[in-house]
N, C-alpha and C positions, 0 to 999 in steps of 0.2 A: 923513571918510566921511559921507556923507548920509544918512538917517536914512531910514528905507523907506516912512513916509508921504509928505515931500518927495518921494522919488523917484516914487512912484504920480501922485502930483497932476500933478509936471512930464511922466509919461507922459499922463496923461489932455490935459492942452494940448495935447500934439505929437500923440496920437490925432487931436483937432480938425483936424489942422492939414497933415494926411498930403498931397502933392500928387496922390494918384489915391484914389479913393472902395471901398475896399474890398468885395470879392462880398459876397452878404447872408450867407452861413453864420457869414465873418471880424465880417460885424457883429453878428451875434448871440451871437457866441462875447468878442466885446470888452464886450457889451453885458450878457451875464453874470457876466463876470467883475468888471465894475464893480460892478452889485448885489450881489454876492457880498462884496465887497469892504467896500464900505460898510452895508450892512444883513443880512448874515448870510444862512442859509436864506430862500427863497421863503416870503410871510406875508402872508395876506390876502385880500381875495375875489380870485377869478379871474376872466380877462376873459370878454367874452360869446363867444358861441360863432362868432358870425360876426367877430370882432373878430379878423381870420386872424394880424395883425403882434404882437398883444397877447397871443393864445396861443403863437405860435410863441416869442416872447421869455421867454413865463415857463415854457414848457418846457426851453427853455435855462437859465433859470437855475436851476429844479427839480433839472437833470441834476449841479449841484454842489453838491447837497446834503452837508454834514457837511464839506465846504471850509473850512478858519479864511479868515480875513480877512489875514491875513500872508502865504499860498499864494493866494490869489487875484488880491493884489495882486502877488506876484513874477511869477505867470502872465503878468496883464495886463501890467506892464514889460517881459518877453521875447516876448510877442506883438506890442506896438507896435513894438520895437525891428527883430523880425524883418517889420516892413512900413516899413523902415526909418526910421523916425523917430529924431532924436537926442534921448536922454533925459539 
């Protein structure tokens, strides 16, 4: 059985690697859950106020507050998985 860091990483490849470019909502939501994953809670200044992809993004990650890192990652694996990516 593979070990559920290996499995995160080899989903984050095949994220890279999807043959159609997922809507922005799927990207901000893969795009959370990866921060989520690796650096815990949202930490640090905020983006500028016009900075529309760089708020949108850290509200999304904001939204998974108190998320372990274990649940984030199993998320992100069944989110890639279901834009069917093979992990």
């Amino acid at each position: 059985m593979t070990d559920l860091p290996s499995l995160f990483e080899r989903a984050v490849t095949a994220a890279r690697r999807l043959p159609e470019r997922p809507g922005n909502d799927t990207l901000l939501r893969l795009y959370a859950l990866y921060k989520q994953a690796t650096e815990g809670d949202a930490d640090g200044p905020q983006p500028g106020f016009f900075d529309f992809v760089g708020c949108a993004k850290r509200e999304a990650w904001e939204q998974l507050a108190g998320m372990t890192d274990d649940e984030a990652m199993r998320n992100y694996i069944t989110l890639v998985r279901a834009l069917g990516a093979k992990v």
